[in-house]
C-alpha positions in Angstrom: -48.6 43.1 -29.5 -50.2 43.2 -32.5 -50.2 47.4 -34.2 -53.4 48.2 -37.0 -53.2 50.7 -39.7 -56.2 53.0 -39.5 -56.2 52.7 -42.9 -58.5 49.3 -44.0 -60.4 50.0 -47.1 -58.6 47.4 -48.8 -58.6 43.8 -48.1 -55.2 41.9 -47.6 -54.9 39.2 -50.2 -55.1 36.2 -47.6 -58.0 37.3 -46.5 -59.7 36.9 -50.0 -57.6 33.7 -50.6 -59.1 32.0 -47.6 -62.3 32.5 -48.3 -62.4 31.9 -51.8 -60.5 28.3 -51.0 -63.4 28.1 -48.0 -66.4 28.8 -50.7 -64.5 26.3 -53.1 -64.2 23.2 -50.4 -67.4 23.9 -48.8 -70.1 25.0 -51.6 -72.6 27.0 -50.5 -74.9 24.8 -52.4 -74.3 21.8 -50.5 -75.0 20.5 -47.3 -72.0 20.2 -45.4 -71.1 17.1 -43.8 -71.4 18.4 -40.3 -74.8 19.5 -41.1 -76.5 17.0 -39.2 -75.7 19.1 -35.8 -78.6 21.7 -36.5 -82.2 19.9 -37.2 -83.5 22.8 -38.5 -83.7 23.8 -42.2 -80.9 26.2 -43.0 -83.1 27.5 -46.2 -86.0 28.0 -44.7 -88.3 30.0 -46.8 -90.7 31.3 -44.3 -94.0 30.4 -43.5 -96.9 31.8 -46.0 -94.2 33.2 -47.8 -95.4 36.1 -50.4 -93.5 34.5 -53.8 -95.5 31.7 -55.1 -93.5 31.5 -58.1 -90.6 29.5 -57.6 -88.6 27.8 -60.6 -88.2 24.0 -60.3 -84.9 22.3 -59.4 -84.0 25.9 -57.6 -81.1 24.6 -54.4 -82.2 26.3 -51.1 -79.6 29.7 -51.5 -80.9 30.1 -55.1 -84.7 30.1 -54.0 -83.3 33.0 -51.4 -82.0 34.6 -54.0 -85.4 34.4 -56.1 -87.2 35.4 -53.2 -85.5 38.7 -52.2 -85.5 39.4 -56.3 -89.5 39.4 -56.5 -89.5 41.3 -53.1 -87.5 44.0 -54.7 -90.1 44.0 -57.4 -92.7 44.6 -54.6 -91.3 47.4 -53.2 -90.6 48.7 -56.4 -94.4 49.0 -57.1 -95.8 49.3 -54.0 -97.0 52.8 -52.4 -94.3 53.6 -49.6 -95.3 53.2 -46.3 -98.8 51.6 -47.4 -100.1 49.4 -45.2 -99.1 46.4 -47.8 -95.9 47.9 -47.2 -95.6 47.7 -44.0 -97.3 44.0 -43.7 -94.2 43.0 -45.9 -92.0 44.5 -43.9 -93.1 43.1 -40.9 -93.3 39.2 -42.6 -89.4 39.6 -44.0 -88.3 41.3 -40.0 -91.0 38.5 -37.9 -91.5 35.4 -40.1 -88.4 35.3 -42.4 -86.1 36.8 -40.3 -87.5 35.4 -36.9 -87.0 38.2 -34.6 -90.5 38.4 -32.9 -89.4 41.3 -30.7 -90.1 43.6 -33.4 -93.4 44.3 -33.9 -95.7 46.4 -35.8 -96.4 49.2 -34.2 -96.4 53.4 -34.7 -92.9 53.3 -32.9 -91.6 50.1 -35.3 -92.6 51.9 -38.4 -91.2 55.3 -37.8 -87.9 53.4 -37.3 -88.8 51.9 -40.8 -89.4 55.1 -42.1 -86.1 56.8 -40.7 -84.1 53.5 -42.2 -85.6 53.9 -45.5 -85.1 57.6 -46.1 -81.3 57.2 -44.6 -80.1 53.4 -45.0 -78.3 54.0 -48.3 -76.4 56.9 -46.6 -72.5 56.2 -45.2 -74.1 57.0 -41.8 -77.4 55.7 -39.5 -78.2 56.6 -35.9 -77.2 54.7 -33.1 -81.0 54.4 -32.5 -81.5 52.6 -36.2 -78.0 50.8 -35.9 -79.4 49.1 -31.9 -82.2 47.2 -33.9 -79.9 46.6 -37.4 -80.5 42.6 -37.1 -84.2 43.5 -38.2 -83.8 47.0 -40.4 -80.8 45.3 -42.3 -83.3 42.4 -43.3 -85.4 45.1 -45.4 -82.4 46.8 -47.3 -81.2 43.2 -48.4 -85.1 43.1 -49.8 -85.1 46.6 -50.8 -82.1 45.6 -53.1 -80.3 42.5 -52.2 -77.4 43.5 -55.0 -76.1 46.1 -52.7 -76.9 45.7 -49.1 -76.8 42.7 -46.7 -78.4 41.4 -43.7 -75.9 42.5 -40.7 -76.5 39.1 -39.0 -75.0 37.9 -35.8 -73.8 34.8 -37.2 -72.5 36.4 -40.4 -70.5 39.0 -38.3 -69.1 36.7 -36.2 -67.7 34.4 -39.1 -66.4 37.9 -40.9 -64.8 38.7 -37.7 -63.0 35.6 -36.9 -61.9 35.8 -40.4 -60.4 39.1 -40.6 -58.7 38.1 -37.0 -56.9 35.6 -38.8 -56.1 36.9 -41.8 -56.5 40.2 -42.0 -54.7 41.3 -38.6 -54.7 45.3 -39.7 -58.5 45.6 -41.0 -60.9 46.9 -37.8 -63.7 44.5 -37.0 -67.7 44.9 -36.5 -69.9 45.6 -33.6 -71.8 42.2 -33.6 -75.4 42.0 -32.4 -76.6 39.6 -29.7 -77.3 36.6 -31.1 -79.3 33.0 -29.9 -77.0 30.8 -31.1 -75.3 28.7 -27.8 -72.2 27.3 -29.7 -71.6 31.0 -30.8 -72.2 32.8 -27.7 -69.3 30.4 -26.2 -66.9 32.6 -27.8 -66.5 36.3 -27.1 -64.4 38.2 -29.6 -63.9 41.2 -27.3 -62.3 38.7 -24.9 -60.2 37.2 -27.7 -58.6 40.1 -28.7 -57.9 41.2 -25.2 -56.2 37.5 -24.4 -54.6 37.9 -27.6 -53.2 41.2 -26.8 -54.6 42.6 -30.4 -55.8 46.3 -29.9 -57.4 46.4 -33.3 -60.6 48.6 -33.6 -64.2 47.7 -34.5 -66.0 50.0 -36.6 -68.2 52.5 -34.9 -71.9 51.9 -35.0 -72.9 54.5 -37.2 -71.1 53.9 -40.3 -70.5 49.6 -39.2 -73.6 49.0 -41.3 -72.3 50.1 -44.8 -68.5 48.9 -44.3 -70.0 45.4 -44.1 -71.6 46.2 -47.1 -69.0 47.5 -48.7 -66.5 44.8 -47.9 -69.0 41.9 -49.1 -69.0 43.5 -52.5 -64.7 43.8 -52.5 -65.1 40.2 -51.7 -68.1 39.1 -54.2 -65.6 41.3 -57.0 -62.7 39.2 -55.9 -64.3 35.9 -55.5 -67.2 36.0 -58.3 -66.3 39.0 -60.3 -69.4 40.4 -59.8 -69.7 43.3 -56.8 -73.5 42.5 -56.9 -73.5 38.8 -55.2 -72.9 39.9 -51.8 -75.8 37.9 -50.9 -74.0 34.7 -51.7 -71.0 35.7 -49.2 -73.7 36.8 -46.6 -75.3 33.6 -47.1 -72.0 31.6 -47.1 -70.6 33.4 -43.7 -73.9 32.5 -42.5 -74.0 29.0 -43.1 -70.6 28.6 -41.6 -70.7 30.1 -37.7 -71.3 27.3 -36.1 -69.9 24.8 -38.5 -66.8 25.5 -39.9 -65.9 29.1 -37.7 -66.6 27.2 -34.6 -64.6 24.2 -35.2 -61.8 26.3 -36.1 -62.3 28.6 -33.1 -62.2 25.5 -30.8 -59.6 23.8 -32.8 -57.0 27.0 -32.3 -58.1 28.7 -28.8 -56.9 27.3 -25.9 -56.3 29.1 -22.1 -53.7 28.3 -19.3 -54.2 30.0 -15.9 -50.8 30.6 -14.7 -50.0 29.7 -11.2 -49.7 32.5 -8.6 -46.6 34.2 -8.6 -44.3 34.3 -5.1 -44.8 37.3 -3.8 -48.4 38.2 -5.5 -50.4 36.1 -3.0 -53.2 38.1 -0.9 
């Protein structure tokens, strides 16, 4: 049975070797082969997207990039809590981000509110951690050098990760996601097959550890701390591509037969 220091605020060096070598062999600029298995555009930009002023020749991640760089002017500029403000923040959380279920209303923006005054604290509430897939979206607008979406897919790559190759480093709470080929694979259930008693991160401080660890890894990989977004981006890219294959690849489970003795 696996034992886990409590100690993980620094990453093993496998861990940062594998994913550097994964970054290398599968660029995040590049279509991977197995691409073809998602008809949907990985890159999309969102529809009536805010940024008109794209450079030409920009790859799909780099127009990403651009994008959350003129949103951070924005915000910069606009009147807090405005209603502007608030229409942006409810395009990047609905259109960009997807996740309908959030909508504008007085409830939605007093969580907005609460996330903004608090999200750059070690800490956030339970309350503000249950709807993270939509508050993290802002914070990587807000300022996309040092905070990251927490994503479904991109925790579920990290975790499978740090499973492998960073067996004493606690894992992170990951939200429900839509993904099929991901929901086919439960880490809780992993672990507990595995017999691996490792920790995740409680909710209330989950949020800035990811952040924190992206920003070990961009210094590692990039030497840069501020290009988190392309390890987000990367991890994101990757769940049901390469993390999936590999989970399929190395997971297998055998029902033993009854045992003499143990039959009802």
């Amino acid at each position: 049975m696996t034992k886990h220091n409590a100690c993980d605020k620094t990453l093993p060096e496998s861990f940062v070797q594998k994913l550097k070598r994964l970054m290398a062999e599968r660029p995040l600029h590049e279509e991977p082969a197995e691409s073809h298995r998602k008809n949907r555009n990985r890159w999309a930009l969102g529809d009536n997207d805010p940024v008109k002023n794209y450079p030409a020749g920009l790859t799909g991640p780099q127009k990403f990039t651009h994008q959350k760089a003129e949103n951070r002017k924005f915000f910069a500029k606009e009147k807090k809590y405005s209603d502007l403000y608030f229409e942006r923040c409810f395009w990047i959380i609905n259109t960009w981000g997807g996740i309908s279920a959030f909508k504008d209303s007085d409830k939605t923006r007093a969580k907005i509110q609460e996330f903004a005054k608090t999200y750059e604290k070690e800490e956030i509430s339970s309350d503000l951690f249950a709807v993270i897939s939509s508050l993290s979206k802002l914070a990587a607008f807000w300022d996309y050098e040092r905070f990251a979406v927490y994503d479904s897919r991109v925790i579920f790559s990290l975790n499978w990760l740090l499973f492998l190759y960073a067996p004493a480093h606690r894992l992170f709470p990951q939200p429900e996601g839509r993904n099929q080929r991901i929901r086919q694979y439960h880490m809780p259930t992993i672990l507990a097959l595995h017999g691996d008693k490792r920790d995740f991160y409680p909710d209330k401080e989950a949020f800035y550890r990811y952040c924190q660890l992206l920003k070990e890894c961009a210094k590692e990989i990039y030497d840069d701390d501020k290009k988190i977004h392309e390890i987000e981006m990367f991890l994101f890219k990757e769940a049901d591509l390469y993390i999936c294959d590999d989970m399929q690849e190395r997971l297998s489970l055998t029902i033993k037969p009854e045992v003499a003795g143990n039959t009802p």
